[in-house]
C-alpha positions as a printed Julia matrix, in Angstrom:
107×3 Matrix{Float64}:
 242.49   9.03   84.3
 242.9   13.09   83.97
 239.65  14.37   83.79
 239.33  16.64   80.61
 238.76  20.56   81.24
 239.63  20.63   85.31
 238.79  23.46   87.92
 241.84  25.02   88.77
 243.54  25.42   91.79
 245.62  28.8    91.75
 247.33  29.19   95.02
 249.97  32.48   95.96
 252.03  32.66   98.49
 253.34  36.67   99.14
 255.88  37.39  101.57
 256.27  40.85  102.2
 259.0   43.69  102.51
 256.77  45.34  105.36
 255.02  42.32  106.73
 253.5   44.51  109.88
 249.57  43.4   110.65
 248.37  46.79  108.83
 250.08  45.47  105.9
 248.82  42.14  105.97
 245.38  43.75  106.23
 245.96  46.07  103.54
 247.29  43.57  101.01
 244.3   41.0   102.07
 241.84  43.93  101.31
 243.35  44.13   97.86
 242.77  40.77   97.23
 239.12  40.93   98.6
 238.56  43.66   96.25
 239.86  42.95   92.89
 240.33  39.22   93.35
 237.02  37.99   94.33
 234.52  38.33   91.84
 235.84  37.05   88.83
 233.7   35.13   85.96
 234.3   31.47   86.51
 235.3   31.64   90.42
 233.93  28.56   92.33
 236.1   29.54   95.59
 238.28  32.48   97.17
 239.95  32.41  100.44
 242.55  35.15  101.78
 244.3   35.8   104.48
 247.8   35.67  107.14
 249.71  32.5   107.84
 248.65  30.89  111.42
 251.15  31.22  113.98
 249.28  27.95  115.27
 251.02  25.84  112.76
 255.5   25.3   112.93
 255.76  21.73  112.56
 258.97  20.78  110.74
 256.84  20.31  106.97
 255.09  23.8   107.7
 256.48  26.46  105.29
 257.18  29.94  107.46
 258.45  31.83  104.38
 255.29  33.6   103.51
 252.78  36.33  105.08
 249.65  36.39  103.34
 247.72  33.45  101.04
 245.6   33.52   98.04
 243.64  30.46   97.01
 241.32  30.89   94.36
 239.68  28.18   92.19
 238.25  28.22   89.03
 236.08  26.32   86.92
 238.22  25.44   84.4
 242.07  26.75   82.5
 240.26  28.92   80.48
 238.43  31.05   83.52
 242.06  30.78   85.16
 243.71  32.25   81.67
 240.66  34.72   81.47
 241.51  36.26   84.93
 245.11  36.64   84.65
 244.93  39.34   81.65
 241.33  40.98   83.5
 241.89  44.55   84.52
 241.16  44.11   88.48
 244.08  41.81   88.46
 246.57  43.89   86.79
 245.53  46.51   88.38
 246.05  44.19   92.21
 249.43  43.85   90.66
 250.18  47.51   89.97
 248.64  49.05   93.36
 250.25  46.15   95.93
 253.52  45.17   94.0
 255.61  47.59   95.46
 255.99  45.71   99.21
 255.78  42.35   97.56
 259.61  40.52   98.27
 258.31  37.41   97.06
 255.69  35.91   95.58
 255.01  32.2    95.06
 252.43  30.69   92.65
 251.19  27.18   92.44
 248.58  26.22   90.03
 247.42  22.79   89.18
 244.47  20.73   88.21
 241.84  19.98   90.86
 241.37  15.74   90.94
């Protein structure tokens, strides 16, 4: 049975135009600094895809991974309209090729 009013898992995957190790660095900064300290954040992680890991079911297509979990939808909802996001969006968009975003309920 679903339990009612789940932390959320929101996970992004960025791959980027300019994926050199400065880049990387910069964009995981970014995160670090407007990403991190949101009301309702239980965990944070950042940082570059391993080179350690290629097996067959490994996805390569990405550079740099966000995992952030929050206590429930409504801290999730709350920090995709905060100003520290948007303004993550507006200052490391621009070298962003693709982004990926998984969110789901945390069992």
């Amino acid at each position: 049975m679903a339990q009612p009013n789940p932390p959320i898992a929101h996970m992004v995957y960025f791959t980027l135009a300019d994926n050199s190790r400065g880049e990387c660095d910069r964009l995981i900064a970014a995160c670090k600094k407007y990403l991190f300290d949101h009301p309702g954040v239980v965990y944070f992680n950042t940082g570059v895809r391993s080179e350690d890991f290629a097996r067959d079911v490994n996805d390569l297509e990405y550079d740099v991974h966000l995992t952030v979990v929050f206590q429930n939808k409504a801290a999730h909802d709350a920090y995709q309209i905060a100003p520290a996001h948007e303004q993550f969006i507006q200052e490391c968009k621009a070298n962003w090729q693709r982004v990926r975003v998984f969110d789901s309920a945390v069992a």
